[in-house]
N, C-alpha and C positions, 0 to 999 in steps of 0.2 A: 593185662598180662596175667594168665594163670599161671599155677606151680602145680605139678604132679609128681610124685616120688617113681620112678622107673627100677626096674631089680632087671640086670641084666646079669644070663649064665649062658657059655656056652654048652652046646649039646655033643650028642656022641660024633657029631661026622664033621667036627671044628667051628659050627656055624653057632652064629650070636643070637640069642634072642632077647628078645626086649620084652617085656609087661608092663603092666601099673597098674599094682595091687588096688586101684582106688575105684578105677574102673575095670570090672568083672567081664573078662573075654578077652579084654582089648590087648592085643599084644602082636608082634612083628617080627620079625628075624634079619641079618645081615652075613654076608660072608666074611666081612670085619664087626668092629664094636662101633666105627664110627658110623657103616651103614646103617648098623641095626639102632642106634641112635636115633639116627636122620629117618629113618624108616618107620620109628613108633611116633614120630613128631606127628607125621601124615596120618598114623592111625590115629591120635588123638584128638586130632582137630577133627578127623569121621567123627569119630563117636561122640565129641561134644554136639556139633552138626546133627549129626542125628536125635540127640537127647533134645535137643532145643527143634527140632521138625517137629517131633511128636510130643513136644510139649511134656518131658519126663523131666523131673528136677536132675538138676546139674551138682555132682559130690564138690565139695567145697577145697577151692583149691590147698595146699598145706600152709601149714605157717612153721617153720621150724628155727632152732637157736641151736648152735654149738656151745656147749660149757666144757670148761675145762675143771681133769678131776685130780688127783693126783692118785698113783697106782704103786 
């Protein structure tokens, strides 16, 4: 199982859009947030698909940690 970081904003005409800054292009849209969710899943599993056809190295999935800071 990979991990990819997504950054989802909505746009001017209320629709969702999805990215992932890790892969360059790849991004999707939803007329909810759960759409556009569900909808970058399928672009990503394309694009890794595709990277792995043509033999292009695959970005390394994330590793991240939550710390707590005091503010």
């Amino acid at each position: 199982m990979m991990k990819y970081r997504i950054v989802i904003s909505q746009d001017e005409d209320g629709n969702y859009v999805a990215e992932c800054p890790s892969l360059p292009g790849c991004l999707s849209q939803g007329k909810t947030r759960k759409e556009a969710v569900e909808n970058i899943k399928d672009a990503l599993q394309g694009y890794i698909a595709s990277l792995r056809k043509h033999q292009e190295p695959i970005p390394p999935p994330i590793e991240e940690e939550v710390i707590e800071i005091s503010a």
